[in-house]
N, CA, C and O atoms as a GROMACS GRO file, in nm:
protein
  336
    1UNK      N    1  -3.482   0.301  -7.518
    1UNK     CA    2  -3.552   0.410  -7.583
    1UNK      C    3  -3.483   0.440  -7.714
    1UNK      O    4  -3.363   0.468  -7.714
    2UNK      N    5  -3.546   0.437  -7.817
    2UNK     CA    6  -3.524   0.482  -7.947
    2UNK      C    7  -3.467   0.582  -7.950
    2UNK      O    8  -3.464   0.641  -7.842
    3UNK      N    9  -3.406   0.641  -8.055
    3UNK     CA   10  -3.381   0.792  -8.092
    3UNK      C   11  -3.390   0.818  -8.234
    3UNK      O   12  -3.306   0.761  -8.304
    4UNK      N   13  -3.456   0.876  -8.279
    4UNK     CA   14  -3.542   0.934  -8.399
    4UNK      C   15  -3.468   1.060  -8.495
    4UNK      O   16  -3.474   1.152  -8.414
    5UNK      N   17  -3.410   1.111  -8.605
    5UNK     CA   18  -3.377   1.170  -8.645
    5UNK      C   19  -3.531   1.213  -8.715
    5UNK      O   20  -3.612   1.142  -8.774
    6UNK      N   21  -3.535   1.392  -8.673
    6UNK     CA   22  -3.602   1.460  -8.689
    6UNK      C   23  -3.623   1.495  -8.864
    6UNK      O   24  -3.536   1.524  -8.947
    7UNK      N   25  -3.784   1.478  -8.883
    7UNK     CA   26  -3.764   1.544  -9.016
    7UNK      C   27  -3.725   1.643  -9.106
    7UNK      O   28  -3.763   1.747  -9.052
    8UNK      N   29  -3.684   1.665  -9.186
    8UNK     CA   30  -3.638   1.812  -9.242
    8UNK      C   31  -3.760   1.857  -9.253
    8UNK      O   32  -3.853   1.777  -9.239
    9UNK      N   33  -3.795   2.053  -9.290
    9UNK     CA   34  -3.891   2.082  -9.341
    9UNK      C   35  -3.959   2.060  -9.511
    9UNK      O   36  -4.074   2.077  -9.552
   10UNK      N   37  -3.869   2.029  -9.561
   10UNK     CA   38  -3.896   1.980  -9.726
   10UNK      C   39  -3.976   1.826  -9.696
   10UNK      O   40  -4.088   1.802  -9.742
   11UNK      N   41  -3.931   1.770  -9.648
   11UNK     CA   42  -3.984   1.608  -9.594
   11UNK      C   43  -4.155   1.661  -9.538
   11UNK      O   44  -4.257   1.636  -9.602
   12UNK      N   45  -4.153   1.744  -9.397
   12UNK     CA   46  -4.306   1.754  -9.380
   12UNK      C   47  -4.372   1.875  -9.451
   12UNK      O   48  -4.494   1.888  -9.441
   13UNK      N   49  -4.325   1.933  -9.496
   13UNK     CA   50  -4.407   2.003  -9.636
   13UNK      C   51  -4.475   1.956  -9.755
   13UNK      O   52  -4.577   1.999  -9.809
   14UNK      N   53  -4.387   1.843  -9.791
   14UNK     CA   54  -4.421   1.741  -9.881
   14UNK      C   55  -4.517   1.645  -9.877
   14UNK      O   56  -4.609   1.629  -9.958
   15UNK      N   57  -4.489   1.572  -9.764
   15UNK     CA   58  -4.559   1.474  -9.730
   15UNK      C   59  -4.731   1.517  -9.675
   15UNK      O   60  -4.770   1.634  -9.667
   16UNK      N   61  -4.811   1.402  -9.644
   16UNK     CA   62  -4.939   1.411  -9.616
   16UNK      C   63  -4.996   1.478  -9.517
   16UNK      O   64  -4.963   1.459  -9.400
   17UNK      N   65  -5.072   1.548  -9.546
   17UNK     CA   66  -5.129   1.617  -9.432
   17UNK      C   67  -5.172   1.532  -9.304
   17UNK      O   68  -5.190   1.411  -9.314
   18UNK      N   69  -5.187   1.604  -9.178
   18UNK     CA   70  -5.245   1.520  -9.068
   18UNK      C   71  -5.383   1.479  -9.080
   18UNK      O   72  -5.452   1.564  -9.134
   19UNK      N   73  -5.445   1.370  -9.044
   19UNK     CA   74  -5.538   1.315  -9.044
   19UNK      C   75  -5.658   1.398  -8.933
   19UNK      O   76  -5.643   1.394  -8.811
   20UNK      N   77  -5.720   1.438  -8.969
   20UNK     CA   78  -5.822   1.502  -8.896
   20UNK      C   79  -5.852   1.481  -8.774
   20UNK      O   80  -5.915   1.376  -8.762
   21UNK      N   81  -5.825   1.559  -8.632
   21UNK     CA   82  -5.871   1.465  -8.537
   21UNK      C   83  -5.784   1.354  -8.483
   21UNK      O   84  -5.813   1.323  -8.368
   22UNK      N   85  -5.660   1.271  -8.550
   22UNK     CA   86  -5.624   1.204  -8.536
   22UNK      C   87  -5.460   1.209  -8.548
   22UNK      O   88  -5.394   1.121  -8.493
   23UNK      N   89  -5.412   1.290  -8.603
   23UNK     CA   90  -5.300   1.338  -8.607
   23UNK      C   91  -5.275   1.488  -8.598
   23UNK      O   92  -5.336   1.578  -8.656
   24UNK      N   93  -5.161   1.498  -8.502
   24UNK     CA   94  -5.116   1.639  -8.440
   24UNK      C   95  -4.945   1.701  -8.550
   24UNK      O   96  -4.873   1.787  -8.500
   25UNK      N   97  -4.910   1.643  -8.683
   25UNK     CA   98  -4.830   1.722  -8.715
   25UNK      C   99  -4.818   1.794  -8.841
   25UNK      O  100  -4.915   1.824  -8.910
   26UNK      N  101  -4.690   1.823  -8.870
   26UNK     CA  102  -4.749   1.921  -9.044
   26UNK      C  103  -4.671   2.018  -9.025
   26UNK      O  104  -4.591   2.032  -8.932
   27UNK      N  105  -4.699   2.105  -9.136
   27UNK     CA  106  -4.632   2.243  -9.147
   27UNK      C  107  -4.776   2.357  -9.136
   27UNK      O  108  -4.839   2.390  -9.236
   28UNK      N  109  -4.794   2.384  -9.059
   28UNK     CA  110  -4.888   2.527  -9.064
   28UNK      C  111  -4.908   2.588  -9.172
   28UNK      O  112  -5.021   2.618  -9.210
   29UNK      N  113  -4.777   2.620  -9.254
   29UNK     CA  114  -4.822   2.724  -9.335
   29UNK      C  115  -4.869   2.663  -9.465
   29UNK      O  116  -4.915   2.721  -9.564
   30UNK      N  117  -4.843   2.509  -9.441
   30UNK     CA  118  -4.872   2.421  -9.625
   30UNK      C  119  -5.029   2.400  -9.524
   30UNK      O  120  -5.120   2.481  -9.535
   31UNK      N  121  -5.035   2.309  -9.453
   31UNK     CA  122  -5.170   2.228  -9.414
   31UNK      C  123  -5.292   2.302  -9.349
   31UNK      O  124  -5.405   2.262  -9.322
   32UNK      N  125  -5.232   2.420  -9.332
   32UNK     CA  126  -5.391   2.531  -9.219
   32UNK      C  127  -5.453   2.596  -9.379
   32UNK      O  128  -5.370   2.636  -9.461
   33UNK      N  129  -5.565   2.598  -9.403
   33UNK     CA  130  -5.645   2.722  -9.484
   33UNK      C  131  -5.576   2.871  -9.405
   33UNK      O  132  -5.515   2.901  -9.303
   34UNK      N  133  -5.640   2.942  -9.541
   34UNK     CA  134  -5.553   3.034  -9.493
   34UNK      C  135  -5.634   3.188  -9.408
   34UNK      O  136  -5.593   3.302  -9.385
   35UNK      N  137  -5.725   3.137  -9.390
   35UNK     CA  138  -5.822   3.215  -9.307
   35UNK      C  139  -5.814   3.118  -9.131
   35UNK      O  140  -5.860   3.178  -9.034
   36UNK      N  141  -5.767   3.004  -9.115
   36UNK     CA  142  -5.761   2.965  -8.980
   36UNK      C  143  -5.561   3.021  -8.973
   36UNK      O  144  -5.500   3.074  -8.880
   37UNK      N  145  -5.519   2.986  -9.087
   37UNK     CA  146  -5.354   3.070  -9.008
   37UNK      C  147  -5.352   3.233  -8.988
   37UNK      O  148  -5.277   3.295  -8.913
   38UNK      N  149  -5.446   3.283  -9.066
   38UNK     CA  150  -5.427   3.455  -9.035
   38UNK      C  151  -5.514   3.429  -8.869
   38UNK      O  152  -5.459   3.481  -8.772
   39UNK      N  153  -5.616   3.370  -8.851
   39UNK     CA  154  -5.664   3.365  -8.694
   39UNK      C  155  -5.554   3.353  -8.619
   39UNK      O  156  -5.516   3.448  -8.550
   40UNK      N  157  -5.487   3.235  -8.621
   40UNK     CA  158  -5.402   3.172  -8.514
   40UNK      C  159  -5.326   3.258  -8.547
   40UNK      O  160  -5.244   3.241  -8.457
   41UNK      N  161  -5.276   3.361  -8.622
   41UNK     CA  162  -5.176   3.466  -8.578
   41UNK      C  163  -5.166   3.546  -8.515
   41UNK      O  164  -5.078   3.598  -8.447
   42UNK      N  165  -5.310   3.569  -8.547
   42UNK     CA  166  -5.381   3.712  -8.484
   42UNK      C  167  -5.414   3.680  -8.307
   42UNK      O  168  -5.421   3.766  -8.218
   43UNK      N  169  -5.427   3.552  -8.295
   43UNK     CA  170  -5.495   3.514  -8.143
   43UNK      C  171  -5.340   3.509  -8.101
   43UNK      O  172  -5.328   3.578  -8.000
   44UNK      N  173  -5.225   3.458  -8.137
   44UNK     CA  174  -5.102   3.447  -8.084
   44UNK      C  175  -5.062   3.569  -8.115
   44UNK      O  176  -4.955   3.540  -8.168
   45UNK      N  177  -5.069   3.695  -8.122
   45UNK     CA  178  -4.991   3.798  -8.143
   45UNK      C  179  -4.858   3.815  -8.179
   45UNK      O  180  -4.770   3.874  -8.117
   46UNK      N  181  -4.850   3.726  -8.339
   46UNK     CA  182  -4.777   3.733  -8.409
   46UNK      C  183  -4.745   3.849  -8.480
   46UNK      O  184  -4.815   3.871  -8.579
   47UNK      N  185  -4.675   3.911  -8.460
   47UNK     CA  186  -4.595   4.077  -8.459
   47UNK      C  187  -4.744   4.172  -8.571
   47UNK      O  188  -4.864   4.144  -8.566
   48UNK      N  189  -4.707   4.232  -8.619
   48UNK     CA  190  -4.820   4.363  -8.588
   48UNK      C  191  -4.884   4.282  -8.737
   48UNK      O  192  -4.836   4.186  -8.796
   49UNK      N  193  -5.032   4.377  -8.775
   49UNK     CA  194  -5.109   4.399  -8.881
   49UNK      C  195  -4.987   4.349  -9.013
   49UNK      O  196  -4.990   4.230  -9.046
   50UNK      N  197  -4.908   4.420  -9.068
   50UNK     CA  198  -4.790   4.434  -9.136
   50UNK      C  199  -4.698   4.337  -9.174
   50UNK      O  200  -4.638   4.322  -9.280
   51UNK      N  201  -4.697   4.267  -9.063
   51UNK     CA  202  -4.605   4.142  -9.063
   51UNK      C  203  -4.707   4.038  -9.076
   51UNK      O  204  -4.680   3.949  -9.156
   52UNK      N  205  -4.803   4.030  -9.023
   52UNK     CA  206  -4.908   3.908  -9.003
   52UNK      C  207  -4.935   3.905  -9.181
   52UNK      O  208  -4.944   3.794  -9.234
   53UNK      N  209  -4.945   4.025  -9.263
   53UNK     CA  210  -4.951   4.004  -9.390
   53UNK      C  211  -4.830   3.965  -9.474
   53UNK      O  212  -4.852   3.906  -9.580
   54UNK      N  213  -4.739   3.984  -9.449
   54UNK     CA  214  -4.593   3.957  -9.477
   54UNK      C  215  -4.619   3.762  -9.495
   54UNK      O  216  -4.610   3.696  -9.598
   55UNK      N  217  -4.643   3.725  -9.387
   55UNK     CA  218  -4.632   3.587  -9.352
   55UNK      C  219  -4.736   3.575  -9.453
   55UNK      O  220  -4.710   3.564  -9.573
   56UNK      N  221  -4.824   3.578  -9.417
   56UNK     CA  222  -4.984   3.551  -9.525
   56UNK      C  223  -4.915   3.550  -9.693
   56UNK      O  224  -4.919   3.455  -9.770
   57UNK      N  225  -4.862   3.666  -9.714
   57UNK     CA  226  -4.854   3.640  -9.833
   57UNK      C  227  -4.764   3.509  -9.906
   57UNK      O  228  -4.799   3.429  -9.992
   58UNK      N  229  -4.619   3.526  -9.822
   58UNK     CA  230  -4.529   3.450  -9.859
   58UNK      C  231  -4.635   3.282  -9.859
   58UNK      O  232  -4.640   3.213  -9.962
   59UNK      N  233  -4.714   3.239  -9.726
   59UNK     CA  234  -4.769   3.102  -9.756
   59UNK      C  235  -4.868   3.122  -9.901
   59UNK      O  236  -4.840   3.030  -9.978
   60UNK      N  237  -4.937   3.184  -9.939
   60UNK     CA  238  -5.052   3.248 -10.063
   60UNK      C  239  -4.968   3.192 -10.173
   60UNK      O  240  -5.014   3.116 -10.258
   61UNK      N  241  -4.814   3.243 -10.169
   61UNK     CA  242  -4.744   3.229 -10.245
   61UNK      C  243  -4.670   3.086 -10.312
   61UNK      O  244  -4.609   3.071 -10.418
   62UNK      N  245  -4.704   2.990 -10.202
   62UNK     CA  246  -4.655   2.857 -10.161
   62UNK      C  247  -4.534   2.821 -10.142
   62UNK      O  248  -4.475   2.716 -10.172
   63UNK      N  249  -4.473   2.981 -10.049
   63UNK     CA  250  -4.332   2.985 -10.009
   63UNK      C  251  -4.377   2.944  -9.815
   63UNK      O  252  -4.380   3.022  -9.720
   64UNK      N  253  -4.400   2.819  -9.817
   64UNK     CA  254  -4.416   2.782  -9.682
   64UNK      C  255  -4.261   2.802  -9.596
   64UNK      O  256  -4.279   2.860  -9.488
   65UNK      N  257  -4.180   2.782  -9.610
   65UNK     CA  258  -4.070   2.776  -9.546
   65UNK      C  259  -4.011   2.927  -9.558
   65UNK      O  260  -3.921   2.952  -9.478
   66UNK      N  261  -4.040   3.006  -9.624
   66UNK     CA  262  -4.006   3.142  -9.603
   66UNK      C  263  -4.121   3.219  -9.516
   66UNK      O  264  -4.087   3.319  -9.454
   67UNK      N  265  -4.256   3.176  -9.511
   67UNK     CA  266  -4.282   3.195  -9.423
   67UNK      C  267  -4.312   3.196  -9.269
   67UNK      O  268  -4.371   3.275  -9.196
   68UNK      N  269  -4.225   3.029  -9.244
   68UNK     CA  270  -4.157   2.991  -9.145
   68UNK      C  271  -4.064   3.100  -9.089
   68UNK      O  272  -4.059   3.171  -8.988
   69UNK      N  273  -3.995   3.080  -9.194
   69UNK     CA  274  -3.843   3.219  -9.150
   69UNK      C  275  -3.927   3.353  -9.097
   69UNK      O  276  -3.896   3.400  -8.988
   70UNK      N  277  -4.028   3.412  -9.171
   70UNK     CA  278  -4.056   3.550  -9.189
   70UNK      C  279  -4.108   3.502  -9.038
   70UNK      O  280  -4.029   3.566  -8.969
   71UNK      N  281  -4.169   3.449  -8.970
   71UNK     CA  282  -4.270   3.435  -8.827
   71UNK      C  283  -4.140   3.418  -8.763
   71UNK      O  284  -4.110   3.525  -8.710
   72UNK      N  285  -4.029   3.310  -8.742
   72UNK     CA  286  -3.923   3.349  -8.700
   72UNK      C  287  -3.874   3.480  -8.705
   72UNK      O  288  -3.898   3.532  -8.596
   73UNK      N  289  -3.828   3.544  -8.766
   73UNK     CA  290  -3.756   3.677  -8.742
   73UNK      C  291  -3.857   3.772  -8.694
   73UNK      O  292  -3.811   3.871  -8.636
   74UNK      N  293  -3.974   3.765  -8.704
   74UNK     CA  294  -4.085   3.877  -8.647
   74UNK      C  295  -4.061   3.808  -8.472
   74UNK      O  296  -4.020   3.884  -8.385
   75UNK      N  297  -4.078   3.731  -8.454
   75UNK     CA  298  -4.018   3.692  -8.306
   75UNK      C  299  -3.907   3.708  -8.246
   75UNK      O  300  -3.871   3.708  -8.128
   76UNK      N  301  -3.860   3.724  -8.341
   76UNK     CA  302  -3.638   3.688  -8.270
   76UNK      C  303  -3.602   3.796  -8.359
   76UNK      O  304  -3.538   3.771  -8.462
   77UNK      N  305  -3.638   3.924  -8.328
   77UNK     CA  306  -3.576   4.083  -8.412
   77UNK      C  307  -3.424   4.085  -8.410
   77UNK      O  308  -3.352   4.143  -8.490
   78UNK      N  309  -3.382   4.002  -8.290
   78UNK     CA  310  -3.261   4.053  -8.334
   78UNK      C  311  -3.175   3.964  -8.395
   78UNK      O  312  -3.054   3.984  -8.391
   79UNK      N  313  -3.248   3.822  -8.477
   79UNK     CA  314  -3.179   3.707  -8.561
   79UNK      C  315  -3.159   3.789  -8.710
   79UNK      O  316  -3.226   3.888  -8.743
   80UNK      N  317  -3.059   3.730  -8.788
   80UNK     CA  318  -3.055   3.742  -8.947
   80UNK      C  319  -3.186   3.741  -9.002
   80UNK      O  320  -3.272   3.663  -8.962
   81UNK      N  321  -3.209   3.848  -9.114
   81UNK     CA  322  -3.329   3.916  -9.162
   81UNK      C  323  -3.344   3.775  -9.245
   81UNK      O  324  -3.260   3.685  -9.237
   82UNK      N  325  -3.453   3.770  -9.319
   82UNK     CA  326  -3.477   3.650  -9.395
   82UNK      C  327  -3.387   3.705  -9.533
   82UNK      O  328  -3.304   3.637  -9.594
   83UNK      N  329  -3.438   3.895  -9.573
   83UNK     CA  330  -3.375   3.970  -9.635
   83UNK      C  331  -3.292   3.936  -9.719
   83UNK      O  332  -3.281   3.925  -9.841
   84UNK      N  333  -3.211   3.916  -9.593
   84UNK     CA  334  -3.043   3.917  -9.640
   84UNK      C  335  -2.967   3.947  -9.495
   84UNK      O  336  -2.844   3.955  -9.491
   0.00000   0.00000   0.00000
């Protein structure tokens, strides 16, 4: 059995989106429109009204990886703020 070193997030941010139907990977916040990621936040009860816009904006912004962090810390309250 192989063993695979995992991509960084700069690597699948960058690279090509998944193939429709045919491929399952990516970054959410670069490859979803941004009316199916405010859904899938809202259906996963990704922390309140407030935060769900927090995240929204930072991807709007084409800060995908800060809004990685920001959905992290709205989950894990008691990890390092993205902040500071």
């Amino acid at each position: 059995r192989a063993s695979y070193t995992p991509y960084n997030c700069t690597k699948i941010v960058l690279g090509n989106p998944p193939q429709s139907g045919v491929e399952h990977h990516g970054c959410p916040y670069k490859h979803y429109d941004d009316s199916n990621l405010g859904a899938l936040l809202g259906k996963l009860k990704i922390g309140n009204a407030g935060e769900r816009d927090a995240i929204m904006a930072l991807k709007k912004e084409g800060n995908f990886q800060l809004a990685c962090a920001k959905h992290f810390e709205v989950m894990h309250p008691s990890a390092s703020s993205v902040e500071g």
